[in-house]
MIDO-790747 format. One record per residue: y, z, x of N, C-alpha, C in turn. Coordinates in pm, whole numbers, padded with zeros to 5 digits, always signed. Each point is the difference from the previous one (the first is absolute). Layout:
N
YZXYZXYZX ...
This chain:
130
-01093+01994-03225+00134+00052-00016+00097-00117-00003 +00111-00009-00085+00114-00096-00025+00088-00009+00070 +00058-00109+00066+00118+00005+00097+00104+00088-00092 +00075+00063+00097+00145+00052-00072+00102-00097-00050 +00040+00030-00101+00120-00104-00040+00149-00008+00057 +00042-00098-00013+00076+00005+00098+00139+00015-00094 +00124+00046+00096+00113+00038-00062+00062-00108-00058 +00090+00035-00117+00011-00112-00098+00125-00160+00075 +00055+00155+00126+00076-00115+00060-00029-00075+00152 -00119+00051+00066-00081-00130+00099-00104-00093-00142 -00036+00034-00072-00120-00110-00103+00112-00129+00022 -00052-00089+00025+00014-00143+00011-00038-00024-00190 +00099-00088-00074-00062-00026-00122+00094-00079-00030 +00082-00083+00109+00074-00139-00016-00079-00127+00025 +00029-00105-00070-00137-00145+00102+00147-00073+00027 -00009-00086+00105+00070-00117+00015-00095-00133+00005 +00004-00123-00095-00035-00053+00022-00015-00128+00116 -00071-00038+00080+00043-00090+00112-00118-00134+00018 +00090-00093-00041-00102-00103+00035-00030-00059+00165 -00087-00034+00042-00028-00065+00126-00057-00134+00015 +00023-00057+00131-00091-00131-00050-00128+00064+00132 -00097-00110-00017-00132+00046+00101+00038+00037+00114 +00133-00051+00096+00022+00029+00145+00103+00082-00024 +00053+00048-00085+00085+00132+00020-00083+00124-00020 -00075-00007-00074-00123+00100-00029-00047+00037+00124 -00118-00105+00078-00021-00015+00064+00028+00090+00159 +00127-00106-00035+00141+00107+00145-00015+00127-00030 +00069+00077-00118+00009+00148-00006-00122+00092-00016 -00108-00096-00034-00142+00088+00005-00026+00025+00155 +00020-00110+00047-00013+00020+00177+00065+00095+00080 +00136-00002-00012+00090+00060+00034-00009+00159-00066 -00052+00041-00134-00041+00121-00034-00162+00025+00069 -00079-00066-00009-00132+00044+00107+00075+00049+00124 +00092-00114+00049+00033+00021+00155+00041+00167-00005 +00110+00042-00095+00058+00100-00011-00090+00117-00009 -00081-00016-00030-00129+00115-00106+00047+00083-00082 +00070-00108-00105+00053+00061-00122-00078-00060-00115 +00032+00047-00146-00066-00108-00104+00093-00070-00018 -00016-00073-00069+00117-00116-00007+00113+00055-00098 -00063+00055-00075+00105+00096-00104+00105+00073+00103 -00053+00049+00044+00081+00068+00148+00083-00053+00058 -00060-00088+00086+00052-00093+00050+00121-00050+00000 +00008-00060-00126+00108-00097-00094+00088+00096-00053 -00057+00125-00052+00103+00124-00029+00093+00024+00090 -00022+00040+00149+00062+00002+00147+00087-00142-00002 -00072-00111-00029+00126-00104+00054+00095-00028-00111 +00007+00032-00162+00070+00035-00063+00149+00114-00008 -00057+00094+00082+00035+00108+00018+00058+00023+00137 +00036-00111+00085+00043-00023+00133-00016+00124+00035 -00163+00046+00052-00084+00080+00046-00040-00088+00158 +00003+00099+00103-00082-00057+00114-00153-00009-00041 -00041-00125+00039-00162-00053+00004-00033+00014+00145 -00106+00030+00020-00058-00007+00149-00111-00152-00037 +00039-00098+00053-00085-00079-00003-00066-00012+00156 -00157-00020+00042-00006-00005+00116-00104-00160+00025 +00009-00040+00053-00041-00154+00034-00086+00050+00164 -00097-00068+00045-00092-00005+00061-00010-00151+00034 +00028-00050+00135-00012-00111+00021-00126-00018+00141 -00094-00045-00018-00096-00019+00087+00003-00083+00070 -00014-00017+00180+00042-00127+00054-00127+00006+00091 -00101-00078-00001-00153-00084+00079+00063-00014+00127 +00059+00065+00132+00027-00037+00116-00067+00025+00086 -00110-00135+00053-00099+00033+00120+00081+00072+00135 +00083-00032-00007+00068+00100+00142+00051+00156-00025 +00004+00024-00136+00003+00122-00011-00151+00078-00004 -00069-00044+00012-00183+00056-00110-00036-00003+00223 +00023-00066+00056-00015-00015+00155+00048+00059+00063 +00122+00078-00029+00091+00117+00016-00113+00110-00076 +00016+00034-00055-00113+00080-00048-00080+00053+00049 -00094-00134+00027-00104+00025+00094+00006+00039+00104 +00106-00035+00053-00028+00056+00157+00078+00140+00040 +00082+00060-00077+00032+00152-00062-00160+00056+00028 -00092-00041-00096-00124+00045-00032-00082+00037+00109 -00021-00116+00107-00039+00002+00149+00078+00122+00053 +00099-00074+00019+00121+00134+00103-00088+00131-00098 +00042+00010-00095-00011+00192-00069-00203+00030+00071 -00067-00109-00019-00119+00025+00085-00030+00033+00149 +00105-00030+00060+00021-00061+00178+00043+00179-00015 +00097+00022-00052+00074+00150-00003-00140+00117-00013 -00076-00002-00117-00086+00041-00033-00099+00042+00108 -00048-00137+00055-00108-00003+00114+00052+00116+00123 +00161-00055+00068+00090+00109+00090-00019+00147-00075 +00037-00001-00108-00001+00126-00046-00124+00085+00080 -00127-00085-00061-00113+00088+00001-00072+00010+00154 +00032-00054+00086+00010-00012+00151+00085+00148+00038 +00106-00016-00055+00086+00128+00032-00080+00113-00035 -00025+00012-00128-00059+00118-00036-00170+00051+00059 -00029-00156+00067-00167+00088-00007+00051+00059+00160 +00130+00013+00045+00023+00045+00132+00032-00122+00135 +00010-00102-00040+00042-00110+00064+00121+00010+00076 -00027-00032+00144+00144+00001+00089+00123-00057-00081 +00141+00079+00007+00111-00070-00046+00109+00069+00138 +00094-00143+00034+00054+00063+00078+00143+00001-00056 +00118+00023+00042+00188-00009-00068+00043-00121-00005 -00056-00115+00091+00029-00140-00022-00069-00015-00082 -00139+00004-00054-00077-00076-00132+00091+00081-00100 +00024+00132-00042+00088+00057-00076+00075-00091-00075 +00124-00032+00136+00109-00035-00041-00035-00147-00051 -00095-00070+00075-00059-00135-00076-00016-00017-00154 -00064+00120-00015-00065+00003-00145+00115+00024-00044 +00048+00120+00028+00146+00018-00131+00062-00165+00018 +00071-00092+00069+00081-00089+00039-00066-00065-00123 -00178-00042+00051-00028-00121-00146+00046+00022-00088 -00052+00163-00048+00002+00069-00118+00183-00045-00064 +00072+00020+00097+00125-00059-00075+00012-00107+00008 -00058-00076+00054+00017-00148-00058-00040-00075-00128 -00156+00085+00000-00054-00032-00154+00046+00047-00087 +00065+00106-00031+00109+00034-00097+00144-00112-00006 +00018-00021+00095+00106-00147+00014-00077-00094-00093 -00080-00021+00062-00065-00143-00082-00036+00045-00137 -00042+00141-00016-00032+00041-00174+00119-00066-00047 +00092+00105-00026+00168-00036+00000+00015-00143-00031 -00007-00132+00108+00022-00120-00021-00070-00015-00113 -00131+00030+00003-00092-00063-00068+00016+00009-00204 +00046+00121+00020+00086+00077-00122+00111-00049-00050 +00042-00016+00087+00184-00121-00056-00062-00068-00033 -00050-00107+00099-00091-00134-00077-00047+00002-00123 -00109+00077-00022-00082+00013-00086+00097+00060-00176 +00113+00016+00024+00119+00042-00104+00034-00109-00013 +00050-00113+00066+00062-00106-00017-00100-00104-00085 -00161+00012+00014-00055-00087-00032-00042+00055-00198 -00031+00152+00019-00108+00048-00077+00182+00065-00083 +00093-00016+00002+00118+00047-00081+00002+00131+00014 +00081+00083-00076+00009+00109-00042-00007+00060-00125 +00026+00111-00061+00011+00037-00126+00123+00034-00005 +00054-00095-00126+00117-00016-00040+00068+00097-00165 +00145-00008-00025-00007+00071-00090+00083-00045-00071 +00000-00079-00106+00086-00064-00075+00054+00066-00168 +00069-00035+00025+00073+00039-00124+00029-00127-00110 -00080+00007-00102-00046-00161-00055+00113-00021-00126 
């Protein structure tokens, strides 16, 4: 079956011609991947002082963050182990209670820190208008 044709006034059936050199190409092919547009698209939108969502991904190798990590990983195990103590019927008294809840908000503190941090290093998703 044939796509439907399209109305005579969305059909695109203008060209503009545009020369580039290798690093302007380059740039707006990137910047249209980044976008997940085609480049036809793309360049249509920044012609057309259209918002682009460009989004950038910046990766940052920080052994003190990946060590942070890890030890989240422990703690969520340490929790785990308590858990299952509790449940097979294990003494708990209102002071261990209140213990556990107390950590329990602390490691959400430190999630939290760990989360700002980890924004500052690894960026955000941004939204530019190109």
């Amino acid at each position: 079956m044939a796509r439907p044709k399209k109305e005579k006034e969305l059909k695109r059936n203008k060209h503009i011609m545009l020369r580039l050199n290798d690093t302007e190409y380059d740039i707006i092919s990137e910047n249209a991947k980044n976008a997940n547009l085609p480049l036809a698209e793309y360049v249509r939108r920044l012609v057309m002082n259209k918002r682009v969502i460009v989004k950038y991904e910046i990766v940052a190798d920080v052994p003190e963050l990946k060590k942070l990590i890890a030890e989240f990983g422990k703690i969520g195990s340490n929790l785990n182990q308590i858990a299952h103590y509790f449940n097979l019927g294990g003494f708990h008294s209102k002071e261990m209670r209140n213990a556990i809840n107390q950590c329990i908000v602390q490691i959400y503190e430190m999630k939290y820190e760990v989360v700002k941090m980890a924004g500052n290093f690894y960026g955000s998703t941004e939204t530019y208008n190109e």
